[in-house]
N, CA, C and O of each residue as an XYZ file, in Angstrom:
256
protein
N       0.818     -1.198      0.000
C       0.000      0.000      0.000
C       0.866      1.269      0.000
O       0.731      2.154     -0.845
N       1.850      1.307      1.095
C       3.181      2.300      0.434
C       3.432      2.255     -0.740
O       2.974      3.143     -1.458
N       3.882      1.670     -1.057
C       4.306      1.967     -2.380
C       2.938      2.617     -3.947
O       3.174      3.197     -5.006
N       1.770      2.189     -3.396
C       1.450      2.862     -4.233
C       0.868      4.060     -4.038
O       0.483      4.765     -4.971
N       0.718      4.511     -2.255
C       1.141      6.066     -2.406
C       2.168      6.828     -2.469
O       1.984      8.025     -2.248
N       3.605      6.323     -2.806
C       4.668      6.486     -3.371
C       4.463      7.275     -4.780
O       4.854      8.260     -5.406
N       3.451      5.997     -4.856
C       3.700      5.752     -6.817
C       2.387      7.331     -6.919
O       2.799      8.333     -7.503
N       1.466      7.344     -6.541
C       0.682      8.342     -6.625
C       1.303      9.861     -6.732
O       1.179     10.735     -7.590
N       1.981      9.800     -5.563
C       2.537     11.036     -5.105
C       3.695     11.625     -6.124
O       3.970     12.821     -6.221
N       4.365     10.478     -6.919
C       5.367     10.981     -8.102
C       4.504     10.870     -9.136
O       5.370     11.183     -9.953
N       3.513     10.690     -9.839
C       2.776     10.892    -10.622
C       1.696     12.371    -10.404
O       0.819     12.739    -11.185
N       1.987     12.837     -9.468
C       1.259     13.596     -9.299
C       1.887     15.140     -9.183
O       1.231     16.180     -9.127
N       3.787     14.957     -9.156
C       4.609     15.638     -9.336
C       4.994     15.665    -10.708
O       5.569     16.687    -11.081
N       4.849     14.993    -11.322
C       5.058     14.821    -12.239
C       4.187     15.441    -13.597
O       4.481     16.107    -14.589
N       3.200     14.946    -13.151
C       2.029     16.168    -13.534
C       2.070     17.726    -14.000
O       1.819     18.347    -15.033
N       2.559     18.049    -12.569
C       2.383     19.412    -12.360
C       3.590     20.325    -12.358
O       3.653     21.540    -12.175
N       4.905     19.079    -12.706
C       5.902     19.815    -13.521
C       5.986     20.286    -14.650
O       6.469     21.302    -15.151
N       5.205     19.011    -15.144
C       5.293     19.129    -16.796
C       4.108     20.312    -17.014
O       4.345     20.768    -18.133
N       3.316     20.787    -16.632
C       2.586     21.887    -16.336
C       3.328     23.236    -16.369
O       3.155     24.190    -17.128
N       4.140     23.084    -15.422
C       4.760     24.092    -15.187
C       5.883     24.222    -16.783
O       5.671     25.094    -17.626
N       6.632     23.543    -16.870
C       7.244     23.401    -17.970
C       6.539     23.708    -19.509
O       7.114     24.085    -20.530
N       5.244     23.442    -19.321
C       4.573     23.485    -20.755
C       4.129     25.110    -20.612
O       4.111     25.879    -21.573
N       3.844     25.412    -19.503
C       3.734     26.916    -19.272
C       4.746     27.753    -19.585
O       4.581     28.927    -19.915
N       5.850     27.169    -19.492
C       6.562     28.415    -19.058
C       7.508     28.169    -20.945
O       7.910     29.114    -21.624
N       7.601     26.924    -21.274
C       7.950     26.941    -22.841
C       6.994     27.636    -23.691
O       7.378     27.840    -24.842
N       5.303     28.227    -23.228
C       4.777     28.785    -24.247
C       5.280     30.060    -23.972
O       5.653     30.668    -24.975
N       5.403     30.662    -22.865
C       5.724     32.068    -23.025
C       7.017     32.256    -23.272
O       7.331     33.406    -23.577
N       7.975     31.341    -23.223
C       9.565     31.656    -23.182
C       9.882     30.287    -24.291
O       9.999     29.154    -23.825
N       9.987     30.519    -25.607
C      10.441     29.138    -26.514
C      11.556     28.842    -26.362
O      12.002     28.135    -27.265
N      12.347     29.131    -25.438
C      13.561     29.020    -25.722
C      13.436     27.519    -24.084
O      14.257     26.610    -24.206
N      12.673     27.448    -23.067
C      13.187     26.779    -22.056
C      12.505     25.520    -22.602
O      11.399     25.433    -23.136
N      13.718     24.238    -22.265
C      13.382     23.130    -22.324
C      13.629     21.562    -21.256
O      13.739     20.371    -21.547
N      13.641     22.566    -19.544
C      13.650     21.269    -18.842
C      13.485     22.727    -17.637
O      13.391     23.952    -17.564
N      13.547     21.300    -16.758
C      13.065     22.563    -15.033
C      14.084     21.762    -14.513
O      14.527     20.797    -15.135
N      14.532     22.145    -13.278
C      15.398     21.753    -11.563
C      14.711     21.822    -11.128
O      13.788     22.405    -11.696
N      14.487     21.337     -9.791
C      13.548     21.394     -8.789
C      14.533     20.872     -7.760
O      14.918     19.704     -7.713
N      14.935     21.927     -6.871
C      15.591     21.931     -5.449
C      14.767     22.198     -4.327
O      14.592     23.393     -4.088
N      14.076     21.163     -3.387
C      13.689     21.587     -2.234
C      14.580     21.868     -1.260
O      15.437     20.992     -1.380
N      14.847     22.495     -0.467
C      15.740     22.559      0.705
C      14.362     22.310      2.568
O      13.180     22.435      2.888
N      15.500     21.978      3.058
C      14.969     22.102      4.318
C      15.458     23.203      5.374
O      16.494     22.929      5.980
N      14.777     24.512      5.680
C      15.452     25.447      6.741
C      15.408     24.996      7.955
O      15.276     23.851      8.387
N      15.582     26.421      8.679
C      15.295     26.178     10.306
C      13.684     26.197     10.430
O      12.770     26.845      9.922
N      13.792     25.301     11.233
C      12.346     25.011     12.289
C      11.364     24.440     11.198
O      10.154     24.655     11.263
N      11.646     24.082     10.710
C      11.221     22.876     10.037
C      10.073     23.871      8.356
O       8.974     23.655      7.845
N      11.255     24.958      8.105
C      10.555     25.846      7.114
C      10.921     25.412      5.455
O      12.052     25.745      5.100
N      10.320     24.912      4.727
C      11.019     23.988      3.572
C      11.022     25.373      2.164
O       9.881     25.811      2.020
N      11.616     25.756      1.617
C      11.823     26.541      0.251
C      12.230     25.696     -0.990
O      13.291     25.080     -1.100
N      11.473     25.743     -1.685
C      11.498     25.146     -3.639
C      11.728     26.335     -4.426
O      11.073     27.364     -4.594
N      12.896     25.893     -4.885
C      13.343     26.705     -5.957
C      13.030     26.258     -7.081
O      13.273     25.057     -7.200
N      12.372     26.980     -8.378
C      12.908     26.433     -9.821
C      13.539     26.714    -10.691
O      13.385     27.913    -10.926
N      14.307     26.190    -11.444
C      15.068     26.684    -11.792
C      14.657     26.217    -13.561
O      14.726     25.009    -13.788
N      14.269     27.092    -14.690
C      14.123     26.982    -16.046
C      15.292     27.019    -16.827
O      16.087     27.958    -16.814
N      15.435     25.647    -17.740
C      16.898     25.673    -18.350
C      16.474     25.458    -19.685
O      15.340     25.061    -19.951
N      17.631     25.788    -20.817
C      17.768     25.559    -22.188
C      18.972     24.822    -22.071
O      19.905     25.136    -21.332
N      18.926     23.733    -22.895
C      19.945     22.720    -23.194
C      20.711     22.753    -21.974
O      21.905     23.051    -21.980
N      19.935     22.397    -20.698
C      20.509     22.260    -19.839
C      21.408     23.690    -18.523
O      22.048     23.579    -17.478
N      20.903     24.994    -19.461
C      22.019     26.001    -18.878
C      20.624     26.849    -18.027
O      19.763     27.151    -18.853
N      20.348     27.166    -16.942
C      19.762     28.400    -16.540
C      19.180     29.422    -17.065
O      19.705     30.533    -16.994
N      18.284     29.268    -17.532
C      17.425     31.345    -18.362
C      16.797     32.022    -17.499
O      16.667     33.244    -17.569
N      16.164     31.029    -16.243
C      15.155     32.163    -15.456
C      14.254     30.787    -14.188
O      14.109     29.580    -14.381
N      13.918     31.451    -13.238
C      13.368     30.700    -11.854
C      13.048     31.664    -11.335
O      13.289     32.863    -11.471
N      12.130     30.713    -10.337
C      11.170     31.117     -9.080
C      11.712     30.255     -8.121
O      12.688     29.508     -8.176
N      10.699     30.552     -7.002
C      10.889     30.169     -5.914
C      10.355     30.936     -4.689
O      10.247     32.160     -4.609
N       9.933     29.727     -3.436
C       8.494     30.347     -2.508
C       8.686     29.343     -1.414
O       7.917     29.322     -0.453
């Protein structure tokens, strides 16, 4: 049963990357993959960065 809320939970990231990615290639043709760095702060405060790349190099990110 773990494992297939495992399996849910990366399908469901997965999703909403490629979302993000299909978004952000219509307004910007040039990006063609994302990063996704979560970090963990103090007191248990978590920050996601993204990071939008072309052939792999950096053009532009968020993060919250």
């Amino acid at each position: 049963m773990q494992d297939a809320h495992h399996a849910a939970r990366l399908v469901a990231l997965q999703s909403a990357l490629l979302s993000l990615l299909a978004e952000q290639a219509e307004a910007h043709k040039h990006v063609d993959g994302i990063t996704l760095t979560l970090s963990t702060l103090e007191h248990g405060i978590y920050s996601i960065d993204l990071t939008y790349t072309h052939h792999g190099l950096p053009v532009a990110g968020e993060g919250f």
